[in-house]
C-alpha positions in Angstrom: 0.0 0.0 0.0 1.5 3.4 -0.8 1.3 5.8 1.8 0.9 9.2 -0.7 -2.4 10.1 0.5 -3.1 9.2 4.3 0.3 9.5 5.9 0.0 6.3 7.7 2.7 6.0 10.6 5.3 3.4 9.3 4.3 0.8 11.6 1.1 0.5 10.7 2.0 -0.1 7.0 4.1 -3.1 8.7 1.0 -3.9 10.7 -1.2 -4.1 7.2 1.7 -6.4 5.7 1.5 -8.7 8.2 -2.0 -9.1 8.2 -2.7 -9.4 4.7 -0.1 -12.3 4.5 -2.0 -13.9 7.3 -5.3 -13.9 4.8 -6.0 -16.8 2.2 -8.6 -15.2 0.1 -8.8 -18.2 -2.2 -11.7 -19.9 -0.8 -13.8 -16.3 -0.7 -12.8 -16.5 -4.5 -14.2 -20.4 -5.4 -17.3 -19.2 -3.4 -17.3 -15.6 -5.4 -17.1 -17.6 -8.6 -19.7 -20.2 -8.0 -22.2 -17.6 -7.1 -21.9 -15.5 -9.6 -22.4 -18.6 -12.2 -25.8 -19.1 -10.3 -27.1 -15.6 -10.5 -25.9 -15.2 -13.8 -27.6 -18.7 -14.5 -31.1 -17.3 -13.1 -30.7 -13.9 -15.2 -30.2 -16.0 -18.4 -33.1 -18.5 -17.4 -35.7 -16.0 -16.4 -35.0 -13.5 -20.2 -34.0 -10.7 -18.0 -33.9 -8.0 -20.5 -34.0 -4.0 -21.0 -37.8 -4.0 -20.8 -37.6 -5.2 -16.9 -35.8 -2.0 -16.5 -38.8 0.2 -16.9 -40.9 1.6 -13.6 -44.3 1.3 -13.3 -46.6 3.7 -11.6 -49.7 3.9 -10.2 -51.2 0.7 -8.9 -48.2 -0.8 -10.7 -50.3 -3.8 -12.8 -48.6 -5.8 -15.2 -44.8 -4.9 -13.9 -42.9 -7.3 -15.9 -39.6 -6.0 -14.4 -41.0 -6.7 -10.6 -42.2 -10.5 -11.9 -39.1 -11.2 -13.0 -37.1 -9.8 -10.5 -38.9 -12.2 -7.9 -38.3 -15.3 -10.3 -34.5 -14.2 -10.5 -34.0 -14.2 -6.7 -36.5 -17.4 -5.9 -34.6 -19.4 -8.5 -30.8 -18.1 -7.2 -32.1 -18.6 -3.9 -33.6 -22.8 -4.5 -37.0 -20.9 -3.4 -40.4 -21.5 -4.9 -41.3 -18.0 -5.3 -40.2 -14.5 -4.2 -41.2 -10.9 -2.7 -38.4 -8.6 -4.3 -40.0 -4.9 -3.3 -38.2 -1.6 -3.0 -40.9 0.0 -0.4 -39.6 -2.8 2.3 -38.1 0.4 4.2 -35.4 -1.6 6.2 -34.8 -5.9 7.1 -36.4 -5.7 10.3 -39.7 -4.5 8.3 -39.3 -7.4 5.6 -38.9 -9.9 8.7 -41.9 -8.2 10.5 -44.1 -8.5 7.2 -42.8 -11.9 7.3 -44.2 -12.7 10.9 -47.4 -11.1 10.3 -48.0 -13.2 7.0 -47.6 -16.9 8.8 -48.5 -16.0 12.2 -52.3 -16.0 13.6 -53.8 -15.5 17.0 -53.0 -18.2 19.5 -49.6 -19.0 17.1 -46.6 -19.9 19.2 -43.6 -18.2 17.4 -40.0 -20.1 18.5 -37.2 -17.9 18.6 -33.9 -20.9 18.2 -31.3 -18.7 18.3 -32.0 -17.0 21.5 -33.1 -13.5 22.3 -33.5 -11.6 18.9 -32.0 -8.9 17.3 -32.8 -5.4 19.2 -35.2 -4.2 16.7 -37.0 -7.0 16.2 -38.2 -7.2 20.1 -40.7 -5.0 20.0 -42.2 -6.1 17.1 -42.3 -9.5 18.8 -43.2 -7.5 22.4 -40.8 -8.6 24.6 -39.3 -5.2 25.0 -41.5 -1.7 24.5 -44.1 -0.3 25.6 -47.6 -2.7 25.5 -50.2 -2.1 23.3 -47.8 -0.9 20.7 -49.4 -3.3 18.0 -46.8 -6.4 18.7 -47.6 -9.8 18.0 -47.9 -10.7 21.1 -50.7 -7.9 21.9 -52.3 -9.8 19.2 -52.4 -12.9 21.0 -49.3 -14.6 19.6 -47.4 -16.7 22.0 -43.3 -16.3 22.3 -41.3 -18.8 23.5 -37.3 -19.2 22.7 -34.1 -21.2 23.1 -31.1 -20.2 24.0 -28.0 -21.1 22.3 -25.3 -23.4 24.0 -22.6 -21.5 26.2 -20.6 -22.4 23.0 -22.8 -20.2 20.8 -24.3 -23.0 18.9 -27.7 -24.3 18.4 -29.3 -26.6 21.3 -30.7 -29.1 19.1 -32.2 -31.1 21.8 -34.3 -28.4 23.2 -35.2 -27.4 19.9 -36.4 -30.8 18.7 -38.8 -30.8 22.1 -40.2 -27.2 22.0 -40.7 -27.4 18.5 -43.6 -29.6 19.4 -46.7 -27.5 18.7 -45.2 -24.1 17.6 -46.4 -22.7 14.5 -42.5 -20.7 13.5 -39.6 -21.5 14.3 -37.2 -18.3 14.0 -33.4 -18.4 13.6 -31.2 -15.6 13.2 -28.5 -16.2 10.9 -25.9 -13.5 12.0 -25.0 -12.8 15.5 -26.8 -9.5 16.0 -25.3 -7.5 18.9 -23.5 -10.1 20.4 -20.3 -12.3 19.9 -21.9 -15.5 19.3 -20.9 -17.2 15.8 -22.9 -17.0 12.9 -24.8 -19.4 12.0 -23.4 -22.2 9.1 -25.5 -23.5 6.0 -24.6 -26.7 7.9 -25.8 -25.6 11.6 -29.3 -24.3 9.8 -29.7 -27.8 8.0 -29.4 -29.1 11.6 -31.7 -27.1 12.8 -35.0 -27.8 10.3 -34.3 -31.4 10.6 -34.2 -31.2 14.2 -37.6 -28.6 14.2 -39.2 -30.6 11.5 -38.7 -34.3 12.9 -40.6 -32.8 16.2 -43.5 -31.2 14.0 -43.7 -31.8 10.1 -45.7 -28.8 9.8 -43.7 -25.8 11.4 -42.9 -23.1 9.4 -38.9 -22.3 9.4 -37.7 -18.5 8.6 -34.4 -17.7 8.4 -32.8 -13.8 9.5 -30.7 -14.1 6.8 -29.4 -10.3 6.7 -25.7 -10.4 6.3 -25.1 -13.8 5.0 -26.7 -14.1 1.4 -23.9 -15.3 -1.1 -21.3 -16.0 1.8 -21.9 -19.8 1.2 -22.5 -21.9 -1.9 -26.2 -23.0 -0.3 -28.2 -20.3 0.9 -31.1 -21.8 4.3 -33.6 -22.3 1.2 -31.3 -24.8 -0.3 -31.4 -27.0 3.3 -34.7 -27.0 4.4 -36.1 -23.7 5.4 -39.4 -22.4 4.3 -38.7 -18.6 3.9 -35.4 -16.9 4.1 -35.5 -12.5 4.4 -33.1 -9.6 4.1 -32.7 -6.0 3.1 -30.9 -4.9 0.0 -29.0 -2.2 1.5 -27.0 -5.4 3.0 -25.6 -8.0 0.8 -28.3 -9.0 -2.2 -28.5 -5.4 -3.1 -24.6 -5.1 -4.5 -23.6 -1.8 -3.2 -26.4 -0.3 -5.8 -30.3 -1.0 -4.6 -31.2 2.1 -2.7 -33.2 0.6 -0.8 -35.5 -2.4 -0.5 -35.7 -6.2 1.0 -37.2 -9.5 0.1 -38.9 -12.5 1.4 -38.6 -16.0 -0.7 -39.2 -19.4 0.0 -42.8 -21.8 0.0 -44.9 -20.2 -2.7 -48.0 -20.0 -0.2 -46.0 -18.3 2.4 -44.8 -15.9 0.0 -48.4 -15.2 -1.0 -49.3 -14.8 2.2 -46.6 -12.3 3.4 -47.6 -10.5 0.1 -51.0 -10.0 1.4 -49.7 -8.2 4.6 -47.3 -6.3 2.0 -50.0 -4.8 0.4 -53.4 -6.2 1.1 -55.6 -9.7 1.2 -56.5 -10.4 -2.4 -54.4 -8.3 -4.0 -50.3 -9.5 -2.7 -47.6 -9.9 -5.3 -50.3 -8.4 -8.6 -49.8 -4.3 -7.0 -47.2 -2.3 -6.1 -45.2 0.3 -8.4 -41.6 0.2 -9.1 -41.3 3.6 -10.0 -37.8 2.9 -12.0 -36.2 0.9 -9.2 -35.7 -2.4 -11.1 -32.2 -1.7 -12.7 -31.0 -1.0 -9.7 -32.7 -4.0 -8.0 -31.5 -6.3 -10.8 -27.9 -5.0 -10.8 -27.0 -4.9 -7.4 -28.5 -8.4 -7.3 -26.0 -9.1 -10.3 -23.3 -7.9 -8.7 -24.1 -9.0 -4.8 -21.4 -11.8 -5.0 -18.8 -9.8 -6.5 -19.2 -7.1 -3.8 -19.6 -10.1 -0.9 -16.1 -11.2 -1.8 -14.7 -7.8 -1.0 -16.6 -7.5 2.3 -15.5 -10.7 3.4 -11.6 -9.9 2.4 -11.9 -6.9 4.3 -13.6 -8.5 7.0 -10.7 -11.1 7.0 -8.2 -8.1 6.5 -9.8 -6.7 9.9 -9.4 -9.6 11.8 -6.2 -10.5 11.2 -5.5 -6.8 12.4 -7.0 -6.6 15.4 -6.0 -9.8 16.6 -2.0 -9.0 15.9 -3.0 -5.9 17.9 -3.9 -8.0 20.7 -7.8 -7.6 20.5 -10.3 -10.4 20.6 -12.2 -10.6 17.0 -14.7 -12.9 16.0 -14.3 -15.1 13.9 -11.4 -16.8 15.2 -8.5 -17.3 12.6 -9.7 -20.0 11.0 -12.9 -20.1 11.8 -15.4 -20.7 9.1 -17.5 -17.4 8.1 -21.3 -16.9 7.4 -21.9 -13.6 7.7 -19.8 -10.4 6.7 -19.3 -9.5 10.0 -16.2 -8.8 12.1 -16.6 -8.8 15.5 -13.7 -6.7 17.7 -13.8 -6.6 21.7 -12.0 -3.5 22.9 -13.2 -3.6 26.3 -13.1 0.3 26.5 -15.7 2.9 25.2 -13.1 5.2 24.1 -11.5 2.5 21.8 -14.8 1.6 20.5 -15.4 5.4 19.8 -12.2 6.2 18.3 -12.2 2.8 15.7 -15.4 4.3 14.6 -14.3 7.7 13.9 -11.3 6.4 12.1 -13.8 4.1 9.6 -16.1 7.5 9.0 -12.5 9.2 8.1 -11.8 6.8 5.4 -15.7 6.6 3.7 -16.0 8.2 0.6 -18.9 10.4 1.8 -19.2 12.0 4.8 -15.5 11.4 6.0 -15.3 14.8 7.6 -18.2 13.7 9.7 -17.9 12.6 13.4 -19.8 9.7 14.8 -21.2 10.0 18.4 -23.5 8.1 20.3 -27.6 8.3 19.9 -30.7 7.4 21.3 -31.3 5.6 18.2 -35.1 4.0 18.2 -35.5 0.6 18.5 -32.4 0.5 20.7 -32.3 0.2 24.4 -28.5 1.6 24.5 -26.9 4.2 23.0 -25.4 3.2 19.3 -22.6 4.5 17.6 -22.4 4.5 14.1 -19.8 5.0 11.2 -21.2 4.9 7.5 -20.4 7.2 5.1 -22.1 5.8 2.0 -23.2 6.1 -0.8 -26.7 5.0 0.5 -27.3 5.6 4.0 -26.8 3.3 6.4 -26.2 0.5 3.7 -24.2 -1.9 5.9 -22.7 -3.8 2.8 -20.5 -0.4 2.2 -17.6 -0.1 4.9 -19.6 0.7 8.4 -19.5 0.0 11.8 -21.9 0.0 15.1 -21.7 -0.8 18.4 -24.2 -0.2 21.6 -22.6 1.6 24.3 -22.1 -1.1 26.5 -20.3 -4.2 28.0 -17.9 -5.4 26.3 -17.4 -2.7 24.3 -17.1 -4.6 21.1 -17.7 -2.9 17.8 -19.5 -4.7 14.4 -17.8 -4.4 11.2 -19.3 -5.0 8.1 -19.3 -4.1 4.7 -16.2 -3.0 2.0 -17.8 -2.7 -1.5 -14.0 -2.8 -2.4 -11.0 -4.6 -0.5 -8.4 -2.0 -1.5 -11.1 0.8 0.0 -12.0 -1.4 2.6 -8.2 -2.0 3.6 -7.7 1.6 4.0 -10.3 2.6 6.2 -9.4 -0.7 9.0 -6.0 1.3 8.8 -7.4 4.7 9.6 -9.5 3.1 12.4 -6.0 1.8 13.8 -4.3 5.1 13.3 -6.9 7.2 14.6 -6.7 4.8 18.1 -2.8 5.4 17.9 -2.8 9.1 17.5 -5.3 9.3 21.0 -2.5 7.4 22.6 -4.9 4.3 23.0 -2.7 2.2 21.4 0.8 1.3 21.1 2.0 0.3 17.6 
């Protein structure tokens, strides 16, 4: 790396050397490869071509662009159908859309993975304020299980509360916490272990942050619907906003009819010119994974030689495009993020500082200059204010970018004297 434009202290140039030798990127690249035969595969299948480019307005009727769009994700996806839309406003509204579609009054809705991700609490109503509109103020029963003290999923406990519930809900990435993702392999457990209790529950998969990290995506293994947002990792970098739902070709319909309404589902809904955009970030989604998961590697390998905890573990497998760092000390955690906002491409003069943020129960920091805000497959990082400390990485639409802003987090830390090089 040349050191023209960032003045980097020499020893962190040293630091970046010995970190990038530490990184086999050759499996991210088999993965990268295969992917991109199988998207490119379902564009050729489905006759994408320049007319599915063109919005529609109005009640949006006849949108060949939006039909085909779903039959490129569901078939890239090993999913009967698809709901590809760009007015899902984040994940956590694609995932609640998803709830309300499957779920009824009386339903017992499993949480596998543990407690779920912040935002989604509320919607569930184990946090907030009741009578908020939650599903369980609607007569939905929660129940969970928590993973093992080694992170992983208790398969016993799932295979005897499974009994009876209507959902079972697994979150692939590890949300707020330093728990490993989940693999294609440990979700495959998991449905054979739900569905061997009870044939009939429903299995949806939190797949935010892992599409196109694996070969297999939880579709491909046994689940029934898989959802995420396309300002994470099916949207390339490019989709300004959006999200999707795919999987069983009833469910679909019936999270369509919560989408919109009952009767009218996947056949409404304008695309006022968001299909190119939708259809080449999704073209370009494993290209752009690649490079988040280099940098992700990049990070790790870092951090750890810096004497921080990161998660993964060298070695470990991924599935997300996460890095996890404990710093054990607010003012590290603040200072990392300040140097990732100095090396984004917009906003870099910017300076991250905590935030009620809603949804939240702590304070969050945030560092994302990009191109579309608060697109988490660009070069960010969060953290809640509290114990351990630990700050989530994610994102790097490029490596060589990507590279450059883990090294302005580290000298930002040096030049506050938090650090010793």
């Amino acid at each position: 790396m040349t050191d023209n434009f960032f003045n980097f202290d020499k020893k962190i140039l040293e630091l970046a050397d010995k970190a990038e030798e530490m990184c086999d990127f050759s499996g991210i690249e088999k993965k990268r490869d295969y992917n991109a035969a199988k998207v490119l595969s379902s564009f050729i299948h489905n006759k994408v071509s320049e007319q599915c480019f063109y919005g529609s307005s109005g009640y949006g009727y006849g949108d060949i662009g939006r039909e085909v769009l779903d039959k490129v994700y569901a078939e890239a996806f090993g999913a009967e159908d698809a709901l590809v839309r760009h007015n899902f406003v984040s994940g956590t509204h694609a995932l609640s859309t998803a709830l309300w579609g499957v779920l009824r009054s009386g339903d017992r809705l499993l949480s596998v993975t543990g407690t779920p991700y912040d935002t989604l609490e509320e919607v569930i109503g184990i946090s907030g304020k009741p009578g908020n509109g939650s599903l369980i103020d609607y007569g939905i029963i929660y129940d969970q299980v928590d993973l093992t003290d080694e992170g992983k999923p208790d398969l016993e406990k799932i295979f005897e509360k499974s009994k009876g519930a209507k959902t079972a809900y697994i979150q692939r990435s590890r949300g707020y916490s330093l728990r490993p993702a989940l693999s294609i392999e440990d979700i495959a457990e998991i449905c054979d272990a739900a569905k061997k209790a009870n044939p009939d529950i429903i299995v949806m998969v939190d797949n935010c942050y892992g599409e196109f990290v694996d070969t297999k995506e939880p579709t491909d293994v046994g689940a029934d619907l898989i959802i995420g947002s396309l300002i994470k990792n099916p949207g390339g970098g490019i989709a300004r906003t959006g999200g999707y739902i795919a999987g069983r070709s009833d469910l679909v319909e019936q999270c369509s009819y919560r989408l919109t309404c009952v009767g009218m589902g996947k056949e409404v809904g304008c695309t006022l010119s968001q299909n190119r955009e939708m259809f080449l970030g999704f073209f370009m989604a494993p290209e752009i994974v690649s490079n988040a998961l280099k940098t992700a590697d990049f990070a790790a390998n870092v951090f750890s030689l810096l004497g921080f905890e990161s998660y993964p573990l060298k070695g470990e497998k991924r599935s997300d495009i996460i890095t996890a760092v404990k710093f054990g000390n607010p003012e590290l955690l603040k200072a990392f993020c300040r140097g990732i906002q100095k090396g984004s491409p917009v906003d870099s003069f910017v300076t991250p500082e905590p935030w009620d943020m809603p949804g939240y129960e702590s304070q969050v920091i945030m560092a994302a200059g990009a191109f579309t805000m608060g697109a988490s497959i660009e070069l960010s990082a969060d953290a809640p204010i509290r114990e351990p400390y630990a700050v989530w990485m994610q994102g790097g639409i490029t490596y060589s970018s990507g590279k450059t802003g883990i090294l302005l987090a580290v000298q930002e830390m040096a030049d506050n004297g938090l650090i010793k090089l």
